[in-house]
C-alpha positions, 0 to 999 in steps of 0.5 A: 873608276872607269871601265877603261881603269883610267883615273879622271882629270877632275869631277867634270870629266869623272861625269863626262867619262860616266855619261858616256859608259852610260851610252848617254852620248848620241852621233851629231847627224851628218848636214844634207848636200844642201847645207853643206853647201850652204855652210860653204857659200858662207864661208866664202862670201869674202875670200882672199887666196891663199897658198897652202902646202899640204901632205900628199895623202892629206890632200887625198883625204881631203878630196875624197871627203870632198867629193863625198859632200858633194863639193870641191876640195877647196870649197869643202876646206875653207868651209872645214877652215871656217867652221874652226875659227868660228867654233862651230863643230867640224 
């Protein structure tokens, strides 16, 4: 059993949950300016508006991440939005 004393679903996630006891698991490094934008620009080779109605503070969020990117809040959702719908890893 686990260090967390959680019993797993199934043999599959018994090896996911030792493999990251193990600390076999490593951080995805984060994509430079450039291929953000890049990522971006893909997304919105064909665009169409949309309205969207978000909460306050996630809108912030959002924003904030944004700009941490280097883009704008709306470039850096459609990107977040593509990346979803093409299973790429957000």
């Amino acid at each position: 059993m686990s260090k967390t004393n959680q019993k797993p679903f199934d043999e599959e996630e018994a090896e996911l949950m030792e493999s990251l006891e193990n600390d076999e698991w490593v951080s995805n490094p984060q994509f430079s300016k450039t291929e953000w934008k890049k990522m971006a620009g893909e997304a919105l080779k064909k665009s169409a508006k949309v309205n969207l109605r978000l909460a306050p503070n996630d809108l912030e969020a959002i924003k904030s991440k944004a700009a941490l990117a280097g883009l704008g809040y709306q470039t850096y959702i459609s990107m977040i939005l593509h990346k979803h719908v093409t299973g790429q890893e957000i």
